[in-house]
C-alpha positions in Angstrom: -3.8 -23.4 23.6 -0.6 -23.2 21.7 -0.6 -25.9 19.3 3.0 -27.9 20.1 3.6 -30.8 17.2 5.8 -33.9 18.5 8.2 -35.9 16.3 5.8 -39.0 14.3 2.6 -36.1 14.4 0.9 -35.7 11.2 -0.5 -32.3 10.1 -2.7 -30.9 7.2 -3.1 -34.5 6.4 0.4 -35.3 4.8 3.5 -33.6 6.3 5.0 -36.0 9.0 6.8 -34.0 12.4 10.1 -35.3 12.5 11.7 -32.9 15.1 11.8 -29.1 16.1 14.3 -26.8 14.4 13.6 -23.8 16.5 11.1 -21.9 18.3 10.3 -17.8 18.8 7.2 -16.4 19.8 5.3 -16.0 17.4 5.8 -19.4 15.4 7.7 -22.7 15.4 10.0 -24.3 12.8 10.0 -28.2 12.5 12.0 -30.2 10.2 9.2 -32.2 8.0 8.8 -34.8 5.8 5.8 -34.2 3.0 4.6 -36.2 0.8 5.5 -35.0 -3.4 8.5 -33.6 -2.4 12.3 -35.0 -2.6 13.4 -34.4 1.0 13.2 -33.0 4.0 11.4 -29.7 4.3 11.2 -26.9 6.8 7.4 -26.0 8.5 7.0 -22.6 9.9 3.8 -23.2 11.6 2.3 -20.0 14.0 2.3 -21.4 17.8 -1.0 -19.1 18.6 -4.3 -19.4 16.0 -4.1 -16.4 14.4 -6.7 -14.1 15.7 -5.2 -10.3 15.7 -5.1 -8.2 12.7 -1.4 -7.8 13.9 -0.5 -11.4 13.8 -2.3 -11.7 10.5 -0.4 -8.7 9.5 2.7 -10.4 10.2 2.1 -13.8 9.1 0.9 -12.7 5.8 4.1 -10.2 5.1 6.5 -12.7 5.5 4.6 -15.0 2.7 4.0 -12.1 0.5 7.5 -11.0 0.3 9.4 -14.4 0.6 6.8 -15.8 -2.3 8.1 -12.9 -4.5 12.1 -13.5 -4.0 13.7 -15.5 -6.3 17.3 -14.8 -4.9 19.3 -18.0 -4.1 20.6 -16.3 -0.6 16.4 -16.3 0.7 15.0 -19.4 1.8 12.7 -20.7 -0.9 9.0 -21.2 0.1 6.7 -24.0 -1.0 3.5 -23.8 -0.1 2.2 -21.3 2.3 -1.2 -19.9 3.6 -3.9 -20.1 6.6 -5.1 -23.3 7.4 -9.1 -24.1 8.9 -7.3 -24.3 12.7 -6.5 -20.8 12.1 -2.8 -21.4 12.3 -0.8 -19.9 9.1 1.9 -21.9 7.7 5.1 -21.6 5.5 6.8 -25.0 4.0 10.1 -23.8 2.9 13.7 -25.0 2.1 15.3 -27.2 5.0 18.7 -25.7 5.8 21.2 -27.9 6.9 23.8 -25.9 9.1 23.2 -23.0 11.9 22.2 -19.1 12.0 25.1 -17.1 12.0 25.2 -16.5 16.3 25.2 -19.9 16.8 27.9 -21.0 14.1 30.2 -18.3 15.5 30.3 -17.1 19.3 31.8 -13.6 18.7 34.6 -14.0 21.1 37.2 -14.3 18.5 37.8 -12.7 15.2 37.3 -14.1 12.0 39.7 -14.4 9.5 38.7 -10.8 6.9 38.1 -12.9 3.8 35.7 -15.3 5.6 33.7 -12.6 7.5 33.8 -10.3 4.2 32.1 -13.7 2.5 29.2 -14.3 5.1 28.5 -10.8 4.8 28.7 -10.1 1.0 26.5 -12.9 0.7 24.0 -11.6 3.0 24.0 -8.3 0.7 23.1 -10.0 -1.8 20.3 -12.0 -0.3 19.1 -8.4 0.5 19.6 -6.8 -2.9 16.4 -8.1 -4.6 13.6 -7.0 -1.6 15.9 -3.5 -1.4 15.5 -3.3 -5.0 11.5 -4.7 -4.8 11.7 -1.2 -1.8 11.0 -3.8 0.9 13.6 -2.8 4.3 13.7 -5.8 6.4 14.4 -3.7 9.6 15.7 -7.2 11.8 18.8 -7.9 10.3 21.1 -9.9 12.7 23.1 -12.9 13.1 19.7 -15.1 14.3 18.7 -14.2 10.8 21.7 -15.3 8.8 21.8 -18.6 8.0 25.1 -20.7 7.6 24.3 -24.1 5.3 26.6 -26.9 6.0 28.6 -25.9 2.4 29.1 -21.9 3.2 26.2 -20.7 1.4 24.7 -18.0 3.0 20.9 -17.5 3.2 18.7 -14.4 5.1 15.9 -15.5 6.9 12.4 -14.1 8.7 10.9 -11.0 6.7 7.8 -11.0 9.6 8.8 -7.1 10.4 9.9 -5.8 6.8 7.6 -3.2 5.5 7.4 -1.4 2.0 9.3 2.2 2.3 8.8 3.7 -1.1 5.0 2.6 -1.4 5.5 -0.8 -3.2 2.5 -2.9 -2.2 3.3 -5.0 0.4 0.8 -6.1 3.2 1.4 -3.4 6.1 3.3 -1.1 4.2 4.3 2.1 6.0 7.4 1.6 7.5 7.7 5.4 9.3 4.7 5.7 11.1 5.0 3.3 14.1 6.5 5.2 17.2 8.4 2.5 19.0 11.8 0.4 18.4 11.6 -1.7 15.4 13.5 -5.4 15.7 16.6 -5.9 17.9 18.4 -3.3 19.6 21.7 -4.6 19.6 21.0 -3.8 15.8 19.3 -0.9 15.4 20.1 2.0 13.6 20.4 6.0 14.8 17.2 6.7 12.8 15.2 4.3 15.4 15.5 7.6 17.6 15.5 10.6 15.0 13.6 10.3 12.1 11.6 6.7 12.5 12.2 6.3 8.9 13.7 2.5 7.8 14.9 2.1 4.5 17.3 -0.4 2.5 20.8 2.0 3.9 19.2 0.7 7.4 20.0 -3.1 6.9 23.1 -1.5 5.3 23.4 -0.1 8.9 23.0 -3.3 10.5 24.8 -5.3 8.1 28.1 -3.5 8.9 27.8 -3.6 12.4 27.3 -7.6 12.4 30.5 -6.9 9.8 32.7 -4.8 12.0 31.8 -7.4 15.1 33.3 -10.2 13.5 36.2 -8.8 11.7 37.0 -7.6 15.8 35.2 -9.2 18.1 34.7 -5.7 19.6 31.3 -3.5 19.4 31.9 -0.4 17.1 31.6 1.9 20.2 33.0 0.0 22.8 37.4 0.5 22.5 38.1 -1.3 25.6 35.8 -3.9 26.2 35.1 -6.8 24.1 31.7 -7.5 22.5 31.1 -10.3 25.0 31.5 -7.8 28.0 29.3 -5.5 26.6 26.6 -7.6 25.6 26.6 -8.8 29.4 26.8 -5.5 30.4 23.5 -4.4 28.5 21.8 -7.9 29.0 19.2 -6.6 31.1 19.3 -2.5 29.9 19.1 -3.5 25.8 17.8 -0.1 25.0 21.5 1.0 26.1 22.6 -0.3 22.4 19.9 2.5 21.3 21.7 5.5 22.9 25.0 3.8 21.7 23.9 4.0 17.9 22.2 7.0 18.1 25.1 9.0 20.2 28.5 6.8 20.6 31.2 7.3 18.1 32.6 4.6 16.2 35.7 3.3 17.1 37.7 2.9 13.8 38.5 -0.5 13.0 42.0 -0.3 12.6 42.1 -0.3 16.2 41.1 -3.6 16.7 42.3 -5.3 13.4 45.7 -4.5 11.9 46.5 -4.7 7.9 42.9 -4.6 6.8 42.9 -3.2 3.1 41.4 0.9 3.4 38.8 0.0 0.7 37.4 -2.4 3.5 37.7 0.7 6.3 36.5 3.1 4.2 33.5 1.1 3.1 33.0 -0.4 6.4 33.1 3.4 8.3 30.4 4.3 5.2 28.3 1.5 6.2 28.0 2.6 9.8 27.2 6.1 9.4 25.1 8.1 11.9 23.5 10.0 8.7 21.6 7.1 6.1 22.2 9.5 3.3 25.7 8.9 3.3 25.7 5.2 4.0 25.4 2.8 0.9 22.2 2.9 -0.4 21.2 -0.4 -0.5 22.6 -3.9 0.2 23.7 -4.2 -3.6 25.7 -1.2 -3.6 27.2 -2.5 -0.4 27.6 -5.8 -1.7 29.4 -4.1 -4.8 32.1 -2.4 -2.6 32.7 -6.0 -0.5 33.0 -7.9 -3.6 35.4 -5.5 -5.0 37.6 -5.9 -1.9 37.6 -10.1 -2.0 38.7 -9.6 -5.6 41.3 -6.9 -5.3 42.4 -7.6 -1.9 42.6 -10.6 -0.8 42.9 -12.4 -4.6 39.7 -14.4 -4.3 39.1 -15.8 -7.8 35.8 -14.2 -8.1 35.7 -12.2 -11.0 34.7 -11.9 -14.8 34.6 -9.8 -17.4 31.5 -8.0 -18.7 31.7 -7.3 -22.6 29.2 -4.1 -22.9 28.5 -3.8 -27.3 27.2 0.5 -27.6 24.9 0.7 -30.4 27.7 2.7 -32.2 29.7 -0.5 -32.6 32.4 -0.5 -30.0 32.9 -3.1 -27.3 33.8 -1.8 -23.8 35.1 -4.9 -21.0 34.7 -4.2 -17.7 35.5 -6.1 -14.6 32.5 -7.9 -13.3 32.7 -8.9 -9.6 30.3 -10.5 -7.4 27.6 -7.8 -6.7 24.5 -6.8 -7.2 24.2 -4.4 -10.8 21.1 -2.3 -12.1 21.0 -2.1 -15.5 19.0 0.9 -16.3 19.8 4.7 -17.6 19.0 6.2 -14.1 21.8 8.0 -12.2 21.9 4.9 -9.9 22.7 1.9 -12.2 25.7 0.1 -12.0 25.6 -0.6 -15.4 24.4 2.5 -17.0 23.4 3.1 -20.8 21.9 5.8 -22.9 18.6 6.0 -22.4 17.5 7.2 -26.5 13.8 6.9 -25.5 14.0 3.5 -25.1 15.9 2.1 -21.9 13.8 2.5 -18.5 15.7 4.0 -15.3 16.1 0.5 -13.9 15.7 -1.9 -16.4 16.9 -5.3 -14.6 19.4 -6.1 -12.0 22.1 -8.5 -12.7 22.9 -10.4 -9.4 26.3 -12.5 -8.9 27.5 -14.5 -5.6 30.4 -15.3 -7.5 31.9 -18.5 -9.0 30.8 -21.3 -9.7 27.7 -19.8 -9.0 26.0 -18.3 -12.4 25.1 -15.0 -12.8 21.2 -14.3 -12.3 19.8 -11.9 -14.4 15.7 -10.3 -13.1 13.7 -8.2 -14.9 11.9 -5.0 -13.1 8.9 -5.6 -15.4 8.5 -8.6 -17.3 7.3 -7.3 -20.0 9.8 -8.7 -22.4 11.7 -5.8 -23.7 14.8 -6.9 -21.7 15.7 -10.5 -23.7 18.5 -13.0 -23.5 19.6 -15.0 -26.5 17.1 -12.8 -28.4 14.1 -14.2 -26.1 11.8 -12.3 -24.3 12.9 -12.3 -20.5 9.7 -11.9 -18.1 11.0 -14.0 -15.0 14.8 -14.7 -12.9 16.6 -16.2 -15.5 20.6 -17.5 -14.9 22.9 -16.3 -17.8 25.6 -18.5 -19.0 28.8 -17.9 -19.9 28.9 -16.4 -23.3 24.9 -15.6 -23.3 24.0 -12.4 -24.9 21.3 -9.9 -22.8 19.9 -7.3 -24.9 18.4 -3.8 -23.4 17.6 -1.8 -26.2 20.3 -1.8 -28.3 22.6 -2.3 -26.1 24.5 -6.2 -25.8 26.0 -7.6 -23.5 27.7 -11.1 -22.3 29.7 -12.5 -19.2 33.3 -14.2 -19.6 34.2 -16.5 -16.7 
C-alpha cells in the first residue's frame, strides 16, 4: 500500500506532516516541521517501499548527487537515506514560491531581461554536476524552481546519470534504448546517437529559453506554444520527431529588438548537432550573463585582477558565469600550466550581485588556497580576497 502521510502525522519519530507540497509517481514532497532544525523543511518521502533494483537505483542517485552539490541554485539536502519501512527519504530545503510552469503559464512573453535571469540562473545551478560529468537529462520548467525573492533553484536529479565515467550510482547514461525524461524537452540525440551529456540540458535549457522569450515552440511559426502543446497532448512523442527533424524558427520572428548576442547564443543552444551547442551549462551561463551585462545594463559585473608570475596585472571583466580555472584548452580563466597548474583546477561560480562569488576546488587537496590557506571545500570569496593557483593571484572588485 502506498504510504499517504496527513497533516498532524508524525514520521521517523520526530518530523511532524504539516501539509503536501506535491506529488509524482514515484515519491511525495510534504512541507515538515523537524525537530533540531530552525524551520520548516521539505520531505521527499518514496510513495511505494522500495523494492526494485530500479527504484533503488533511482532513489539513491538523486541523494548521491544532491549530497555532493554545494551550488546555492540546488536544493540543499539534510538528511537522507532508507528507512526500516523500506521507504527512502530526502529532508531538504523548504522553498517558498512555485516551479517555473506554474509561476508562468507560457501564453505570454516575458520581458528578455527577466527570462534571460530565470534561465542564467538555472545554468548555473547546472554548472557544478556538468562540471562533476553528471547530465541531468529532465530539465524543464517542473524542475525550476521560482522562490518567493527570484532566486532560482533546479530540482529532481532521479534520472541524471554519470557521462564521462565519474562514479555515480547507475552511471551509463548511453546504453538505455528508450526516451529519457519529458518529451516536450528532449533533445535530437534521444533518436540518433542515445548519448546525453551536459550540451543536452544546454539543449533543453534553451528551448525552455526560446519559449518564454516568445511564447511560441522553436518549430512551430504559426501556432502558439499553447496550441501546440494541446495539439500533441495525447501524441507527446510528436515533440520527438519535432527536435529530431523540425527546423527552428529563428527568434527574431516572434520577438523584435532582441540583442544578436542573445540570437546567436540562443540558435547555438538549440542546435541539432551537440558538438556545436555550448558545452555545458557554465559556458552557456557565461554567454547569458554577458548579454544581462552588455545588453540590457544589469549591474552585474566586476572586475577580475589576474597577477602573472612575471609581475604584471591583467583586469578583466568578470560577469556572472560559471569560470574554470585550469591550463586546459577549456578554462575560462586560463594560465600557464609550468608543471604545476592542473587542466581544471577549480571553477569560480557567480550569480551575480549581492550574491558572493563561490570559489570550488576539483580536488581538495590544498594546492588551490585563498588568503594563503589551503582550499579543500566550496568556499565564498570576498571582495578583495586573494586565490592563489600556482603562482598565479588573483582577486574580485565589486
Amino acid at each position: 500500500m502506498p504510504l499517504e502521510l496527513q497533516p498532524g502525522d508524525t514520521y521517523a519519530g520526530n518530523i511532524q506532516i504539516e501539509r503536501v507540497l506535491g506529488k509524482g509517481a514515484f515519491a511525495v514532497v510534504y512541507k515538515v516541521e523537524v525537530r533540531g532544525h530552525k524551520g520548516p523543511l521539505a520531505l521527499k518521502l518514496t510513495r511505494e517501499p522500495v523494492t526494485s533494483n530500479d527504484q533503488a537505483q533511482r532513489a539513491l542517485r538523486e541523494i548521491t548527487i544532491l549530497r555532493s552539490l554545494t551550488n546555492p541554485h540546488v536544493v540543499r539536502t539534510f538528511q537522507c537515506g532508507l528507512r526500516p519501512d523500506g521507504h527512502v527519504y530526502m529532508l531538504m530545503d523548504f522553498l517558498e514560491g512555485k516551479p517555473l510552469g506554474e509561476w508562468h503559464n507560457f501564453e505570454s512573453p516575458l520581458h528578455p531581461a527577466q527570462a534571460i535571469t530565470i534561465v542564467h540562473q538555472a545554468c548555473l545551478g547546472l554548472a557544478e554536476p556538468h562540471a562533476k560529468g553528471i547530465v541531468h537529462r529532465d530539465v524543464k520548467p517542473e524542475n525550476i524552481f521560482v522562490q518567493d525573492n527570484g532566486h532560482i533553484k533546479v530540482l529532481d536529479f532521479g534520472l541524471a546519470r554519470s557521462w564521462d565515467g565519474s562514479p555515480v550510482i547507475g552511471r551509463n547514461a548511453t546504453q538505455a534504448h528508450m526516451v529519457v525524461g519529458t518529451p516536450h524537452y528532449s533533445q535530437p540525440e534521444q533518436l540518433k546517437t542515445r548519448v546525453l551529456t551536459p550540451a543536452s540540458d544546454v539543449y533543453s535549457l534553451g528551448t525552455i529559453l526560446y519559449e518564454l522569450l516568445s511564447a511560441h515552440s522553436p518549430f512551430h511559426p504559426d501556432k502558439t506554444l499553447k496550441e501546440v502543446r494541446q495539439e500533441f497532448r495525447k501524441t507527446p512523442l510528436k515533440w520527438l520527431r519535432a527536435h529530431s527533424k523540425d527546423p527552428v524558427v529563428p527568434i527574431q520572428n516572434h520577438c523584435g529588438h532582441l540583442p544578436q548576442a542573445l540570437i546567436d547564443g540562443l540558435h547555438r543552444s538549440l542546435d541539432k548537432d551537440p558538438e556545436k551547442r555550448q558545452q555545458d551549462a557554465g559556458a552557456f551561463a557565461n554567454t547569458l550573463g554577458a548579454v544581462l551585462h552588455r545588453d540590457y545594463g544589469i549591474p552585474v559585473a566586476a572586475t577580475l585582477h589576474l597577477h602573472h608570475p612575471e609581475g604584471h596585472v591583467e583586469q578583466r571583466l568578470f560577469l556572472p558565469g560559471s569560470y574554470r580555472i585550469g591550463s586546459g584548452e577549456r578554462c575560462e580563466i586560463r594560465l600557464a600550466a609550468n608543471g604545476k597548474i592542473k587542466r581544471v583546477h577549480a571553477v569560480l561560480e557567480w550569480s551575480g550581485i549581492p550574491t558572493l562569488p563561490y570559489l570550488r576546488p576539483i580536488i581538495g587537496d590544498g594546492s588551490i588556497r585563498l588568503n594563503n590557506a589551503p582550499v579543500r571545500k566550496p568556499v565564498d570569496v570576498k571582495p578583495r580576497d586573494s586565490i592563489s593557483v600556482g603562482p598565479y593571484r588573483m582577486s574580485i572588485v565589486q
